[in-house]
ZAMARLUM-437300 format. One record per residue (C-alpha): x, y, z; residue number from 1. Coordinates in steps of 0.25 Angstrom, whole numbers, plus 5000, padded with zeros to 4 digits. Layout:
% residues N
      x      y      z   num
      X      Y      Z   NUM
...
This chain:
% residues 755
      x      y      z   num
   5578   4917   4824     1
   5566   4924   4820     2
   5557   4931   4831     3
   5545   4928   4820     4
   5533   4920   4827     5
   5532   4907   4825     6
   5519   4900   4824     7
   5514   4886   4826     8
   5513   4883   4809     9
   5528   4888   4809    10
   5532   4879   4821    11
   5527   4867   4814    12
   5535   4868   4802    13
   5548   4871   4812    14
   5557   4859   4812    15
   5555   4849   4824    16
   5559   4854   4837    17
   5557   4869   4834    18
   5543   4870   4839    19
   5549   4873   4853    20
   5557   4885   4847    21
   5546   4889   4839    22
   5538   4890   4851    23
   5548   4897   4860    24
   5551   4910   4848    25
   5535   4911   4848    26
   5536   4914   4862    27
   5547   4922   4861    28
   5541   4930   4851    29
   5527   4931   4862    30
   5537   4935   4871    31
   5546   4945   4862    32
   5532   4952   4857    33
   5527   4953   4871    34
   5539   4958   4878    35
   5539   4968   4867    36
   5526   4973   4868    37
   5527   4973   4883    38
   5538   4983   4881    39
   5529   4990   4871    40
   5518   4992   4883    41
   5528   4997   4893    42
   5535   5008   4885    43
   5522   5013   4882    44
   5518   5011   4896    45
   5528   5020   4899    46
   5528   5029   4889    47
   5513   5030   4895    48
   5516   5032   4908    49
   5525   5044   4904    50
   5516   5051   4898    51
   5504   5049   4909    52
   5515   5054   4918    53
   5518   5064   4908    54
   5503   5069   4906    55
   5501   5068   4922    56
   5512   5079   4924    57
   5506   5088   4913    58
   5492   5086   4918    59
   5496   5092   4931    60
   5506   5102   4925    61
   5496   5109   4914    62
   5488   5116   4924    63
   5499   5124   4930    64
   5497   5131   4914    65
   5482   5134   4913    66
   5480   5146   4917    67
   5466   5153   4924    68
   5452   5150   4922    69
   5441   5158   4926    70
   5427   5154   4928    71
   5418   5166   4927    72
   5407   5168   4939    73
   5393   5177   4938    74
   5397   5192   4936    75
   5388   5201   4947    76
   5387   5216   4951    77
   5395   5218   4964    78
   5383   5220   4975    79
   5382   5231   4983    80
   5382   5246   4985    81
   5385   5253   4972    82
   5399   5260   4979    83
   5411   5256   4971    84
   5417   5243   4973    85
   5432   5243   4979    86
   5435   5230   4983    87
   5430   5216   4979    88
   5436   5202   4985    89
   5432   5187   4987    90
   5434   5177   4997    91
   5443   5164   4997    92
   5431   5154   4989    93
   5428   5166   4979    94
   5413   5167   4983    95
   5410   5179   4992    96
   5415   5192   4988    97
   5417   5206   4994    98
   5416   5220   4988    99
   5420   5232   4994   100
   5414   5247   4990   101
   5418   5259   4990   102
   5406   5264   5001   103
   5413   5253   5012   104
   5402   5242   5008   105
   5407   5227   5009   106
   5399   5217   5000   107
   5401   5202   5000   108
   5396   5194   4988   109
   5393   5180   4982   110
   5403   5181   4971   111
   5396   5171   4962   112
   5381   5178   4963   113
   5386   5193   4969   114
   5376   5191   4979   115
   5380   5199   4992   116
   5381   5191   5004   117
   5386   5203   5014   118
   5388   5218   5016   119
   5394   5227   5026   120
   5401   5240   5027   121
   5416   5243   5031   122
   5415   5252   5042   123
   5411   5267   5038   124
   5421   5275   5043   125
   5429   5271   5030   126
   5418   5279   5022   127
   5421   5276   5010   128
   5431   5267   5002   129
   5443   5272   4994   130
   5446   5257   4992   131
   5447   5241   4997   132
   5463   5237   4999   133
   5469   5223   5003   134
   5475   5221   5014   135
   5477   5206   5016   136
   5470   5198   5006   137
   5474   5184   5011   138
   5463   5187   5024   139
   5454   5196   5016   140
   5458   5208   5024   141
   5456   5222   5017   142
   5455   5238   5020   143
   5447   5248   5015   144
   5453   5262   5011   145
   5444   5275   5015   146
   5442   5286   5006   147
   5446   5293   5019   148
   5460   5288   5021   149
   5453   5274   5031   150
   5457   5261   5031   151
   5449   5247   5036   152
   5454   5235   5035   153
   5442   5223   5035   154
   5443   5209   5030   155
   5434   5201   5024   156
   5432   5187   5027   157
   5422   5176   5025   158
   5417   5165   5034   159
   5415   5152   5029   160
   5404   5141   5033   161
   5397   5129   5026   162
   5382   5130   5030   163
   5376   5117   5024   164
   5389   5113   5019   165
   5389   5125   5009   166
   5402   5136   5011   167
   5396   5149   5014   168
   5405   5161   5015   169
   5401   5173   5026   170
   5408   5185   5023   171
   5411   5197   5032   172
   5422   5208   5034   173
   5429   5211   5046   174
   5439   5223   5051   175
   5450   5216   5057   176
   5457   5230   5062   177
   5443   5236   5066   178
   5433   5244   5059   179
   5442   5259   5061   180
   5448   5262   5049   181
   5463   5267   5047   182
   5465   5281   5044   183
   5477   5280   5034   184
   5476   5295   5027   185
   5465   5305   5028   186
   5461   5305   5013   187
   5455   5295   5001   188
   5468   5286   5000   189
   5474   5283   4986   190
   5478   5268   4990   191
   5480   5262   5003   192
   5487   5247   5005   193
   5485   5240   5019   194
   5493   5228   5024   195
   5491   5219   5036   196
   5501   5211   5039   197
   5505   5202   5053   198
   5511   5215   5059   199
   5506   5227   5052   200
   5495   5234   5046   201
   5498   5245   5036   202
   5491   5256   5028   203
   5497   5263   5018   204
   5490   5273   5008   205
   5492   5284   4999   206
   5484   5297   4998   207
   5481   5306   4984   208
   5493   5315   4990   209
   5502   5304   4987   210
   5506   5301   5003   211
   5507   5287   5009   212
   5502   5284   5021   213
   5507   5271   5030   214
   5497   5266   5044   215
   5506   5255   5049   216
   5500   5247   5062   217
   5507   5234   5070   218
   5499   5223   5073   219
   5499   5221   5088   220
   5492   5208   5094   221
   5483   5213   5106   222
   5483   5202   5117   223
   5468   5208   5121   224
   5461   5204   5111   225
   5471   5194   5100   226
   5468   5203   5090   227
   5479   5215   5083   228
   5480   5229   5088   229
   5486   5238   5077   230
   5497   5249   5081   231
   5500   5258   5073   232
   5516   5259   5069   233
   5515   5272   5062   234
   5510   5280   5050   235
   5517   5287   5039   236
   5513   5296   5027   237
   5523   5299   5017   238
   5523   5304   5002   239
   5532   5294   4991   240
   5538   5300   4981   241
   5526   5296   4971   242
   5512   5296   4969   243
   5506   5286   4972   244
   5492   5279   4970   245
   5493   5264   4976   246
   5500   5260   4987   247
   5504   5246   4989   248
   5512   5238   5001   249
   5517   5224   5004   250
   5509   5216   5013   251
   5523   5214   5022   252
   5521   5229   5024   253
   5537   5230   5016   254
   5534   5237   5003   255
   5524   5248   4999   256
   5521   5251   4983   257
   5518   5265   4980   258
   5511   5267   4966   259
   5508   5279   4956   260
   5497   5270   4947   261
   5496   5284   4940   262
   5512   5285   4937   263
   5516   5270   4937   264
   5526   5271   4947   265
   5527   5261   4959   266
   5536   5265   4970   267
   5542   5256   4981   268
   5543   5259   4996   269
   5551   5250   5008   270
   5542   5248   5020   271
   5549   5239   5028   272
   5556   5246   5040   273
   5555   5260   5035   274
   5547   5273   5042   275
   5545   5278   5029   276
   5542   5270   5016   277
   5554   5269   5008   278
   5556   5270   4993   279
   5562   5258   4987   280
   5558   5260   4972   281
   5549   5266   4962   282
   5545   5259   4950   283
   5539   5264   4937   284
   5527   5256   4931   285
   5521   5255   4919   286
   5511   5267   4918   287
   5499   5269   4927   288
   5497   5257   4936   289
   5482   5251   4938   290
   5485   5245   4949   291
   5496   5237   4959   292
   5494   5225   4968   293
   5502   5216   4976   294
   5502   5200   4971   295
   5500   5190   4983   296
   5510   5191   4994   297
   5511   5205   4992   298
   5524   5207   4987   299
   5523   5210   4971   300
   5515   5221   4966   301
   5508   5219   4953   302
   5505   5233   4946   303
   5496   5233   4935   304
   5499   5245   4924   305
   5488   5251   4917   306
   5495   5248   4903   307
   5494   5233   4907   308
   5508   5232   4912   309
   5507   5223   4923   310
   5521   5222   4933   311
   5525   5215   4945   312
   5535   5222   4957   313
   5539   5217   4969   314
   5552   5219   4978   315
   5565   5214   4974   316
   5581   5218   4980   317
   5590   5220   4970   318
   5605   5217   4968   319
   5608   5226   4981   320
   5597   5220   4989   321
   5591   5231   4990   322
   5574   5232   4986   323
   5568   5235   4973   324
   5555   5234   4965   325
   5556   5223   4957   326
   5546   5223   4943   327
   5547   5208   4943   328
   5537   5205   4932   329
   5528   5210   4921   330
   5512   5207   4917   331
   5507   5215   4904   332
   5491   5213   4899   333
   5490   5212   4885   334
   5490   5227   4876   335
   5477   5234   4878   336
   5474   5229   4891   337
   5470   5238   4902   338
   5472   5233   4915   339
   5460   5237   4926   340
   5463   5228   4938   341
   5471   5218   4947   342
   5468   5207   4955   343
   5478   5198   4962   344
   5476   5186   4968   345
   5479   5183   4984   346
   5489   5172   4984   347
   5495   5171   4969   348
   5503   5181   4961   349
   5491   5183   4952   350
   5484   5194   4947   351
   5473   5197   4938   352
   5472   5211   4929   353
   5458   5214   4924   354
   5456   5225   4911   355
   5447   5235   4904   356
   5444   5223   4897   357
   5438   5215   4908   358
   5451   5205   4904   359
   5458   5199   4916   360
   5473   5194   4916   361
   5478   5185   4928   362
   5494   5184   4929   363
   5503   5176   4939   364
   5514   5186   4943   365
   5526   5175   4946   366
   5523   5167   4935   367
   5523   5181   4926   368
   5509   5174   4919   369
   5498   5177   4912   370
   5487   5167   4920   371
   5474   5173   4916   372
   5467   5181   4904   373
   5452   5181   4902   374
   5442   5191   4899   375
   5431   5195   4909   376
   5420   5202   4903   377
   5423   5217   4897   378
   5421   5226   4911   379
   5436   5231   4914   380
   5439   5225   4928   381
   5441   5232   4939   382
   5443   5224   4951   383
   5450   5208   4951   384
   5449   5200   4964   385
   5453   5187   4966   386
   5447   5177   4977   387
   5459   5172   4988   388
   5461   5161   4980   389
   5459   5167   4967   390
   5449   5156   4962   391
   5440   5168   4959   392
   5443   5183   4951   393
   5433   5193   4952   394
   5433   5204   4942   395
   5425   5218   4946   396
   5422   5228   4935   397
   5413   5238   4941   398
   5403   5233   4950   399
   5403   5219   4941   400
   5409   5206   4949   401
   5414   5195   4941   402
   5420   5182   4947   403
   5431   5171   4939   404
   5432   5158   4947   405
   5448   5158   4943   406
   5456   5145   4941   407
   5470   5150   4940   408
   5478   5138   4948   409
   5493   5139   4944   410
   5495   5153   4940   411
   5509   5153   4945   412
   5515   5144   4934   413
   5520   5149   4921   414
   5532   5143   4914   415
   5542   5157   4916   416
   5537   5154   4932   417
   5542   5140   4931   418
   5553   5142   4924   419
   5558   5154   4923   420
   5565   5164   4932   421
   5552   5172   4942   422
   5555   5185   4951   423
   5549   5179   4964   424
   5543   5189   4975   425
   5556   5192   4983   426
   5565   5187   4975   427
   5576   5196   4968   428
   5575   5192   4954   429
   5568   5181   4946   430
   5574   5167   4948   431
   5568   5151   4948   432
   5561   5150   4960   433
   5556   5135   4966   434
   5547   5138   4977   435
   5533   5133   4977   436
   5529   5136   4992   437
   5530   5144   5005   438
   5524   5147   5017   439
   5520   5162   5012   440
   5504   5162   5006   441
   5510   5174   4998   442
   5521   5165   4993   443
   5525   5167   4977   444
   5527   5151   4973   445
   5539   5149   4964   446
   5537   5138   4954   447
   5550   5139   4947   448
   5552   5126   4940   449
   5567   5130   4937   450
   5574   5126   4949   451
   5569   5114   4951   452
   5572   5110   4935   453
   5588   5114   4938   454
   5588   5108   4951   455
   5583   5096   4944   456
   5595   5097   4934   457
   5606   5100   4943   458
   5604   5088   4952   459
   5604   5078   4939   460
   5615   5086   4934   461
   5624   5085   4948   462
   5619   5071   4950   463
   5622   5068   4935   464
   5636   5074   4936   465
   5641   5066   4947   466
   5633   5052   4941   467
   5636   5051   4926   468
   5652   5052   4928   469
   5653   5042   4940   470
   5641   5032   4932   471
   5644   5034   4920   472
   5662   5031   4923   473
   5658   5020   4933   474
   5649   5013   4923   475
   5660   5013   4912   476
   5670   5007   4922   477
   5660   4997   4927   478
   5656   4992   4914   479
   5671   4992   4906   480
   5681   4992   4916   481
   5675   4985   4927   482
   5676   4970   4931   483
   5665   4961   4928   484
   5665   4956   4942   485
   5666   4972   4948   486
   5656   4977   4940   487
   5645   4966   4946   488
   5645   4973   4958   489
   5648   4986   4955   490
   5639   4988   4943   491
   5625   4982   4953   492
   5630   4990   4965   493
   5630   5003   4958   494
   5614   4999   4951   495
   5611   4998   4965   496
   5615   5011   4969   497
   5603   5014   4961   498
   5595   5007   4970   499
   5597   5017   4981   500
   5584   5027   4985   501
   5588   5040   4981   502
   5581   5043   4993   503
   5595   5037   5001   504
   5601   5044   4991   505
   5595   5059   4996   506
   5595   5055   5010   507
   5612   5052   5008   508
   5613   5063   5000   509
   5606   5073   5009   510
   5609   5069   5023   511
   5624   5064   5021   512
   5630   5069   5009   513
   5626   5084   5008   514
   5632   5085   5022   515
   5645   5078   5019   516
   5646   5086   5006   517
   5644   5099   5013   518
   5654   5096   5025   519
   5665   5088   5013   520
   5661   5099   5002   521
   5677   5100   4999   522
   5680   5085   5001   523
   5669   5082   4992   524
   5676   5092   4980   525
   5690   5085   4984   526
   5683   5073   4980   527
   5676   5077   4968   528
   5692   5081   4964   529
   5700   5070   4970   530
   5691   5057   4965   531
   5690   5059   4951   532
   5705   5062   4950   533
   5708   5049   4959   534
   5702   5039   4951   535
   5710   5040   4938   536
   5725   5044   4946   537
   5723   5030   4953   538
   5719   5024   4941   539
   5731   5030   4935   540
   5741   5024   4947   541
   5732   5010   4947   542
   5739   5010   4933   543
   5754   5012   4937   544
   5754   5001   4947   545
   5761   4987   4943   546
   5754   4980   4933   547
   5757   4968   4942   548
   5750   4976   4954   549
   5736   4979   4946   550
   5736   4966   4939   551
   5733   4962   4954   552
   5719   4970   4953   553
   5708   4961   4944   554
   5704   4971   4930   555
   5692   4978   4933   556
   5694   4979   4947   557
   5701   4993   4948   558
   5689   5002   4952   559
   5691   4993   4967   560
   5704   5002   4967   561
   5696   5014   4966   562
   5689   5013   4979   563
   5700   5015   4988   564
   5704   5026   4981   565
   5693   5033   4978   566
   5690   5032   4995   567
   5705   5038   4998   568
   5703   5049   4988   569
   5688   5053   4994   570
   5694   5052   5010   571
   5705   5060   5006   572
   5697   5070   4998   573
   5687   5072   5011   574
   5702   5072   5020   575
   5707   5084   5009   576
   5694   5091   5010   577
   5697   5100   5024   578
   5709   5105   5019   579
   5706   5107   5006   580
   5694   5114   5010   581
   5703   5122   5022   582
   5712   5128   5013   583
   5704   5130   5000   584
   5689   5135   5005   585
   5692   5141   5019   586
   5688   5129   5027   587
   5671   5127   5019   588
   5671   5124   5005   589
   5656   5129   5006   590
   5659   5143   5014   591
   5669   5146   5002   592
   5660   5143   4991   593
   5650   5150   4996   594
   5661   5163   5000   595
   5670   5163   4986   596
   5661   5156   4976   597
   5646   5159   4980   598
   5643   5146   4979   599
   5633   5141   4990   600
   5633   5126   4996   601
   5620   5119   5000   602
   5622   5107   5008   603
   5613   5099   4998   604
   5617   5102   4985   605
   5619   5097   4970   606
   5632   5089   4974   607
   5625   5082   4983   608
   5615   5080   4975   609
   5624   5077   4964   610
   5631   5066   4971   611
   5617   5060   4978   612
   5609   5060   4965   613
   5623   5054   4955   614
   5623   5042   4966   615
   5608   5040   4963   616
   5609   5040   4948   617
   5624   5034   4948   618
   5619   5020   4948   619
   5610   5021   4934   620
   5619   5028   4926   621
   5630   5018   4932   622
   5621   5006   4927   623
   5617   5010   4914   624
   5629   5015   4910   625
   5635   5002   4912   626
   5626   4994   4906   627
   5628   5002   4896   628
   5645   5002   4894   629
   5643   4986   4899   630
   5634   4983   4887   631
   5644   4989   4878   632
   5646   4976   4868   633
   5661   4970   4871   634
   5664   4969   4857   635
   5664   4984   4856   636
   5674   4984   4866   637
   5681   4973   4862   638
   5681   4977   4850   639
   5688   4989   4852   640
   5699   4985   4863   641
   5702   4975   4850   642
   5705   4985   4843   643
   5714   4994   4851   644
   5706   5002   4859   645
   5709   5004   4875   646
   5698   5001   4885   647
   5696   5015   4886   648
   5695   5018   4871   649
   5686   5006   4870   650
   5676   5012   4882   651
   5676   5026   4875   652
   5675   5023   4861   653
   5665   5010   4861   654
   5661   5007   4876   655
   5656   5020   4880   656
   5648   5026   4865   657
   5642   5012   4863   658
   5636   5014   4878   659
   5633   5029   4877   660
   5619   5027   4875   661
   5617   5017   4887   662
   5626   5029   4896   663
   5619   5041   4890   664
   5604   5034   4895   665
   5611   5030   4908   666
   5616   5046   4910   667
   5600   5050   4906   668
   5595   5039   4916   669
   5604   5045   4926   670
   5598   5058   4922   671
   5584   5056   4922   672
   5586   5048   4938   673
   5594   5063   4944   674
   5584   5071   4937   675
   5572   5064   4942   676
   5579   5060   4957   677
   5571   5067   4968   678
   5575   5061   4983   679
   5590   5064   4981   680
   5588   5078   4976   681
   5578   5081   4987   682
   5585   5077   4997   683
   5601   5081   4993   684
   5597   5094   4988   685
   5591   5107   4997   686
   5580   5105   4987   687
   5580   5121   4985   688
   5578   5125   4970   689
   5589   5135   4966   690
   5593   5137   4953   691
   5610   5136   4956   692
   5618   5125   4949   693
   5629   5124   4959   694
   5631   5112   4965   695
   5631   5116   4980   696
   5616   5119   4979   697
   5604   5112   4979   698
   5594   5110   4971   699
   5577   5107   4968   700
   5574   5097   4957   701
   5561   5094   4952   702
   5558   5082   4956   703
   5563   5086   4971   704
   5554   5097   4970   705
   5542   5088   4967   706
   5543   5078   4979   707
   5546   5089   4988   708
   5533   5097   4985   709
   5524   5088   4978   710
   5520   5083   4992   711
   5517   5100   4998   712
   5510   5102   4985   713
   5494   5106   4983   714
   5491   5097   4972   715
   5484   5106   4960   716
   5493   5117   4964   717
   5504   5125   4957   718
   5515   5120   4964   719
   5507   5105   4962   720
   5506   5105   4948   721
   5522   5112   4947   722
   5526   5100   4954   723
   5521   5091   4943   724
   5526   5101   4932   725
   5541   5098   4938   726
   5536   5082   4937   727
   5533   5086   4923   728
   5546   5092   4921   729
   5555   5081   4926   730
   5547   5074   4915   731
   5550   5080   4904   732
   5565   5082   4908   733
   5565   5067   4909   734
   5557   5064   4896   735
   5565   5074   4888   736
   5579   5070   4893   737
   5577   5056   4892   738
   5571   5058   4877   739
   5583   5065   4874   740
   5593   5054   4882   741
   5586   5044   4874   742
   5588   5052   4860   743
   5602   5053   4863   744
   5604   5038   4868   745
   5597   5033   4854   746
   5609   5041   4848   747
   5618   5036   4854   748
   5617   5023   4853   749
   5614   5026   4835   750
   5628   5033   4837   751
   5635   5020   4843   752
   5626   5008   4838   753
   5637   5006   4827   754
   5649   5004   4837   755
């Protein structure tokens, strides 16, 4: 019968008694063109919705990629006396200043006029300066070096008030250990380095002879006046074994730097423990160096050679445990650049390197990036400073201040950062690293998407591993072999499974099942052997009963046999477990690993995961599948048992090609569900992102890693906007490997159509 509409002059010429069924096609045509554009909406709807999604992610995920932006302020003449300028700072909000000359002045200025606001003096028994050093930039402490050999430690800090509801910024300077400088030597010093820490004070200088010298004091807490009383521990001279003209320790007092700018050679002392500075390791550069700094947290030195060479060092052990210098990484400016300056920012591994050319280039040392290259006027630079927060770069050249409001949000990413192998600080060589937060201010963040990208893809593939044989086998039973009455209740009670919260599932898979895997790991491996061997020896003895003895059993009903069979053979593999364990692994299956095949256990693990996860995503391949096999047309398989072939021939060669596409999308279903699955993984696994594929360890995935920290995470931040990236990454694994699935399905079903 046509699906042609049919209108009222047609339904008049219709013989009598048809104008009711010419009526009811109209309307079902109405209905058929409605339900089709109905359909026609919500795919589009949903392709829409996608995209939205899609668009979301990368709108949050783009910004991590754009770089720095500077917004220039006025450039002014640095106020004051006309000594040379030594030292120039800002405070946290970037809009007071201070400059430090050579005559002991202390100016501080309005950074967007360069009008002053105060002046004072350090105290004139410094006479005057050789140079301005940081001590402790976090609190604003610094010290002032002597041409006499002196040194004074003073702070500058700044008191905030909001008079009429308008922020004003008091600044003033303060000696915390007293106005009496510490004599280190009795001459003009080539470099000096101080540090402060919790427990110590220490000097350390170098004269033009080429000696070191080392003042160390202990903190002591007096009870008179709740302050800190300095004792000195002791004092040292000694002469290394190379000229040195820069001098450079680690704030944990542990390392000292010794460096011939001249000669380009570094050389590396042990602190820690020692009378006497021991030599570890000297180093050759490349060429003369301009100048050496330490990055935030004080533990890489970043050396900046005058050919433009640019290199990061920083302690490492090697194969024997033992400590070296490490040259992790390396920076170069482009040819023809002359390097004239460094500036490091406080709490970031960046740093700036202005030029001859009044050019400035800003890298991010973990991420091994270029962040920043822009031209500032044509003076050569010979002073960069940034503000605390590094919302603000000032560049000196001469006595000319100019001030950049900086917008450099997400320095730390760069795709070798995300996802390739970083040398963290501390570590011994360069590996994928997942850690995104620590109570250390100093701390280096690790944004290593790897990890959790494998974590991801071992738990589906565990999961996976143990699912698809026992779905994939049950269905085929269920749907061919199964009675009609046995599979009513089995086929609905396995689709319930589905029903369960995988929250239940975690919960079970974490507080239960770890611990009884990892007290019955042997009987758990008895089983894995013992089951699958089971199953077919009883099916094989079912078969040489008498005939007049299974004829008793209804067709269809044999998988009721199974059970008790498959509970004797799990009690009795958990019963063979001790002494199998006793006299093969020496009493622990776990111990013995560990001892003979260096394979760790960790109580949450893949297998758990594996089994937890397979139970979860069981039930849809289970389902599908046999939808699939059942929907198979009977006079395919009648067809073929007419002509000879066995039930199993008929199952291999018609049932199960002309379902493949129905069973290849229930397997990618299954996929998709064990890929994006978050409660079971976060609960069953230690959550810990290491890259190791054996099954007795755990893993991090990504959608694990985003529940857990999407909570503790500043929204606009790095770590925010990572956390979406790893959205955006499950996306597009999902998108891809479905479009794939669905290519390869289409196939499929063109390459058995014609059966």
């Amino acid at each position: 019968m046509s699906d042609l509409p049919i209108d009222s002059a047609d339904a008049r010429t219709l013989p009598p008694g048809t104008q009711e069924t010419a009526g009811h096609l109209r309307w079902r045509y109405l209905k058929d063109k409605l339900a089709r554009y109905t359909v026609w909406v919500g795919g589009l709807s949903v392709i829409g919705a996608l995209m939205l999604i899609f668009f979301y992610l990368l709108s949050e995920v783009l910004p991590l990629f754009g770089g720095a932006h500077f917004e220039a302020r006025e450039r002014f003449t640095l106020p004051g006396s006309a000594a040379e300028t030594l030292y120039v700072i800002s405070e946290e909000q970037g809009e007071v200043g201070m400059r430090v000359d050579a005559a002991g002045g202390v100016l501080f200025m309005d950074l967007h006029t360069g009008q002053t606001r105060e002046q004072t003096e350090l105290p004139a028994s410094l006479g005057d300066l050789h140079s301005v050093v940081e001590v402790a930039p976090e609190n604003g402490l610094l010290a002032a070096i002597g041409n006499n050999g002196s040194v004074l430690l003073f702070r500058h800090h700044y008191r905030i008030s909001y008079p009429d509801d308008k922020r004003f910024i008091d600044p003033d300077i303060e000696f915390p250990y007293g106005e009496d400088p510490v004599r280190l030597m009795d001459v003009a010093p080539l470099d000096v380095a101080v540090r402060d820490n919790e427990d110590q004070l220490a000097f350390y200088g170098l004269d033009p002879r080429g000696n070191v010298y080392m003042r160390v004091f202990d903190k002591v807490s007096s009870f008179l006046t709740d302050g800190v009383e300095l004792e000195e521990e002791g004092e040292l001279r000694f002469t290394p074994g190379m000229t040195a003209s820069q001098v450079l320790v680690d704030p944990l007092l542990d390392w000292m730097y010794l460096i011939d700018r001249q000669a380009g050679r570094m050389a590396f002392y042990d602190l820690d423990g020692a009378e006497q500075p021991r030599l570890v390791q000297t180093a050759e550069l490349d060429g003369a160096v301009l100048d050496a700094e330490f990055l935030a947290g004080g533990v890489s030195v970043v050396v900046v050679g005058s050919s433009g060479v640019i290199s990061q060092w920083f302690p490492a052990r090697n194969d024997q445990g033992d400590w070296k210098l490490a040259r992790i990484r390396d920076f170069s400016l482009p040819k023809g650049v002359k390097p004239t300056a460094l500036g490091i920012e406080l709490r970031r591994r960046v740093f700036a390197v202005g030029t001859e050319s009044g050019r400035v280039l800003m890298f991010h040392a973990t991420a091994q990036s270029e962040v920043a290259d822009e031209q500032f006027g044509d003076a050569p630079i010979d002073e960069i400073r940034f503000s605390p927060r590094a919302k603000l770069m000032m560049l000196r050249s001469g006595d000319q201040l100019a001030g950049y409001d900086v917008e450099n949000e997400h320095p730390e990413v760069s795709v070798s950062g995300l996802w390739g192998k970083v040398w963290y600080e501390g570590y011994e060589q360069p590996q994928y690293q997942w850690q995104s937060s620590a109570a250390n201010a100093d701390f280096e963040p690790k944004f290593s998407l790897t990890p959790l990208a494998f974590g991801t893809i071992k738990a589906a593939f565990y999961a996976m591993l143990f699912a698809i044989p026992l779905a994939i086998l049950g269905a085929i039973f269920t749907a061919n072999f199964m009675s009609a009455k046995m599979r009513q209740v089995v086929k609905p009670t396995v689709e319930l499974m589905e029903a369960l919260p995988t929250v239940i599932l975690g919960f079970l898979a974490g507080l239960w099942l770890a611990p009884f895997i990892e007290t019955h790991l042997a009987g758990v491996f008895v089983l894995l052997v013992l089951l699958p061997l089971s199953i077919p020896i009883f099916g094989y003895l079912w078969l040489q009963f008498p005939k007049s003895l299974r004829y008793l059993f209804p067709a269809g009903w044999e998988a009721l046999l199974l059970l008790p069979v498959i509970m004797i053979v799990t009690w009795l593999s958990f019963l063979l477990a001790q002494p199998i364990e006793i006299y093969l692994f020496q009493g622990n299956m776990q111990t013995w690993m560990d001892r003979e095949l260096g394979i760790g256990y960790d109580q949450r693990n893949s297998l758990v995961v594996g089994i937890a996860m397979g139970v979860a995503v069981i039930p849809t391949i289970f389902s599908i599948t046999e939808d699939a096999i059942f929907s198979v047309p009977k006079h395919l398989s009648l067809g073929s048992l007419a002509l000879g072939a066995t039930p199993w021939q008929t199952l291999v060669g018609v049932v199960l090609p002309t379902a493949s596409p129905g069973i290849f999308s229930a397997v990618m279903i299954g996929m998709g569900r064990a890929v994006g699955e978050t409660m079971i993984v976060l609960m069953a696994t230690g959550n810990t992102p290491v890259m190791d594929f054996s099954i007795f360890e755990g893993m991090r995935t990504l959608s694990a890693n985003i529940a857990v920290e999407m909570p503790e995470s500043e929204v606009g931040s790095t770590h925010y906007r990572l956390l979406f990236m790893a959205g955006l990454v499950l996306f597009l694994f999902t998108f891809v490997f479905n479009t794939l699935a669905e290519v390869v399905r289409q196939r499929l079903r063109q390459k058995y159509a014609s059966i």
